[in-house]
C-alpha positions in Angstrom: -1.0 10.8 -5.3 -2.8 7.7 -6.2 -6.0 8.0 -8.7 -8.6 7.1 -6.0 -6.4 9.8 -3.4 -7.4 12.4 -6.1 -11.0 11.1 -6.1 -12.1 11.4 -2.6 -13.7 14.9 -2.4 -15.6 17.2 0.4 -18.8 16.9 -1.0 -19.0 13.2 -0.2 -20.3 11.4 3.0 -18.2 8.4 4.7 -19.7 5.5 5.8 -17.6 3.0 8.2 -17.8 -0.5 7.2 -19.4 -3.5 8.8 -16.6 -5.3 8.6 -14.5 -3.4 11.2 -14.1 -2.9 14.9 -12.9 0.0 16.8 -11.3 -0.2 20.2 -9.8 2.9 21.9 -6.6 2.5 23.6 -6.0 5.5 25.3 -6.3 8.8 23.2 -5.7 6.6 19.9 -8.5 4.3 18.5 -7.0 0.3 17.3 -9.4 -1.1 13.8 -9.4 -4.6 13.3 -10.7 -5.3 10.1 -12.5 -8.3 10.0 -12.6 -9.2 6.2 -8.6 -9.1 5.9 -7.9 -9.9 9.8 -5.5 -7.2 9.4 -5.0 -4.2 12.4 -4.7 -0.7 11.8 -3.7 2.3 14.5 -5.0 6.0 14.1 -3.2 9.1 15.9 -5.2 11.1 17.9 -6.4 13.7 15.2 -7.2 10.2 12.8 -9.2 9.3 16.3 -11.0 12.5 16.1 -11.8 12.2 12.5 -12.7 8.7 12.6 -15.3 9.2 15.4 -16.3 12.5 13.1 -17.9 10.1 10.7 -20.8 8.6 11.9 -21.8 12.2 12.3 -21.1 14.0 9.7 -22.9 14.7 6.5 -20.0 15.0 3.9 -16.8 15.5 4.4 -17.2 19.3 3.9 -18.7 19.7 7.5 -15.6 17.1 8.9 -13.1 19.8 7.8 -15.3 22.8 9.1 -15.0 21.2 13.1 -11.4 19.9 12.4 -10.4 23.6 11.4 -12.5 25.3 14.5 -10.9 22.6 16.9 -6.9 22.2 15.5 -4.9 25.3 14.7 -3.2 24.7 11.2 -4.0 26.0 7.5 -7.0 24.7 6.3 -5.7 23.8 3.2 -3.1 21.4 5.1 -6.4 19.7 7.3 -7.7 19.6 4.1 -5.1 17.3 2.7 -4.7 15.8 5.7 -8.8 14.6 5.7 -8.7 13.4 2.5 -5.7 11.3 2.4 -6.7 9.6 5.4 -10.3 8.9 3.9 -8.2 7.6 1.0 -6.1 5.4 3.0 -9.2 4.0 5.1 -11.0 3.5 1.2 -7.8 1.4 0.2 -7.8 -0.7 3.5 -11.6 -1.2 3.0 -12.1 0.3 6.3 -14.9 2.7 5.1 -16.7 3.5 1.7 -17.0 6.8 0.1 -20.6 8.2 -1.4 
């Protein structure tokens, strides 16, 4: 696990970046980012989470629907969550508060 994997935690809120556009493409959502012209694919639970975000207040209340919707430990959404969040920080996709 990378040093900013480790450092994404549930008490913080998402934000989803100006830079990017989001086009769903049956149950899966496509992201262009605009900065790096570069495209990125999410499954339908990263589809979910993603459209979670605009929503949500921290991260914390992301994980509480994911676990009353999606039947798997919580500790494995949990880690789930916050690698994707990671992943989306990395790409510049979204920024973490």
């Amino acid at each position: 696990m990378t040093a900013s994997r480790a450092s994404v935690t549930l008490a913080q809120r998402v934000s989803i970046s100006d830079e990017v556009l989001a086009q769903e493409v049956g149950d899966e959502i496509v992201l262009l980012d605009l900065a790096g012209e570069r495209y990125f694919g999410l499954d339908p639970v990263g589809t979910r989470i993603w459209g979670m975000l605009p929503e949500s207040a921290d991260l914390a209340s992301v994980l509480a629907q994911l676990c009353a919707e999606f039947d798997a430990p919580q500790a494995q959404i949990e880690a789930d969550l916050l690698a994707l969040i990671a992943a989306l920080r990395e790409a510049g996709l979204v920024t973490v508060d």
